[in-house]
C-alpha positions as CSV (number, residue, x, y, z in Angstrom):
1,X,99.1,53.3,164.3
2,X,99.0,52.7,160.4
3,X,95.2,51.9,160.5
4,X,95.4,56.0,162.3
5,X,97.2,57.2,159.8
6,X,95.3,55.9,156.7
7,X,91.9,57.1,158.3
8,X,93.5,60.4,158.1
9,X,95.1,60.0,154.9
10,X,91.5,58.9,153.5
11,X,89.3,61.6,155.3
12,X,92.6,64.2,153.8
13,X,91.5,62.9,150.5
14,X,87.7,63.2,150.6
15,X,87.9,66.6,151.9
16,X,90.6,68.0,149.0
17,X,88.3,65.9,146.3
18,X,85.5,68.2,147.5
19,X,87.1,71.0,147.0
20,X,87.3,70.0,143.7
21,X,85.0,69.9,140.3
22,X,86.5,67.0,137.4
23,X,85.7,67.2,133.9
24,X,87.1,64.6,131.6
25,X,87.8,65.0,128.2
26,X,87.3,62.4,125.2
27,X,88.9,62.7,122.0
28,X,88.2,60.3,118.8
29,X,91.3,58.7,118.0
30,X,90.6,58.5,114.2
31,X,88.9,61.4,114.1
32,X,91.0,63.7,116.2
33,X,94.2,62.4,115.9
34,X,96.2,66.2,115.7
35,X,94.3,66.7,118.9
36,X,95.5,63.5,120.4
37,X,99.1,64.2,119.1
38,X,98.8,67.9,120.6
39,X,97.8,66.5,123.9
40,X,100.5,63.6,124.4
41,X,103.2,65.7,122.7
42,X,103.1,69.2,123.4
43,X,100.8,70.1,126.3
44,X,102.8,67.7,129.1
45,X,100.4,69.2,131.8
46,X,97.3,68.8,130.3
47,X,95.6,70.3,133.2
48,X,96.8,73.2,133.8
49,X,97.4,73.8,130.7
50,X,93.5,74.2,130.1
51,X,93.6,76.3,132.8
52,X,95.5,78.6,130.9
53,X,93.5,78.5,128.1
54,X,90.2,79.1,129.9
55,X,91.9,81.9,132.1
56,X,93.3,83.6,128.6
57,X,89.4,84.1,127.3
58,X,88.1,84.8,130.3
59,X,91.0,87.6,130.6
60,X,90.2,88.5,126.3
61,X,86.4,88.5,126.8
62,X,86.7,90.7,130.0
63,X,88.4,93.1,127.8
64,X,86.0,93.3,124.7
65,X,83.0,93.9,127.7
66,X,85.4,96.4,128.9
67,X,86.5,98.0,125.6
């Protein structure tokens, strides 16, 4: 029964990953350190907090086309 549930567990998994599109981000640490700071320190979910950032200029550039 646990062999059952970890087949379904595993094909869960591949489906939500395809559903999905990863981008990683590097940052220097010597040369970006007030990024890296920014990142570990203030932005706790880096994620959607990207998100955010691309949805904002999306949203201002949707307004200048607009304007």
């Amino acid at each position: 029964m646990d062999d059952d549930k970890a087949k379904k567990a595993a094909a869960y998994r591949k489906k939500y990953e395809q559903k999905r599109l990863v981008k990683h981000v590097s940052f220097n640490l010597e040369k970006e350190k007030e990024l890296v700071e920014f990142v570990q320190n203030e932005a706790e979910d880096f994620s959607n907090w990207v998100k955010e950032v691309i949805k904002e200029k999306i949203h201002k550039k949707w307004l200048q086309y607009f304007s």
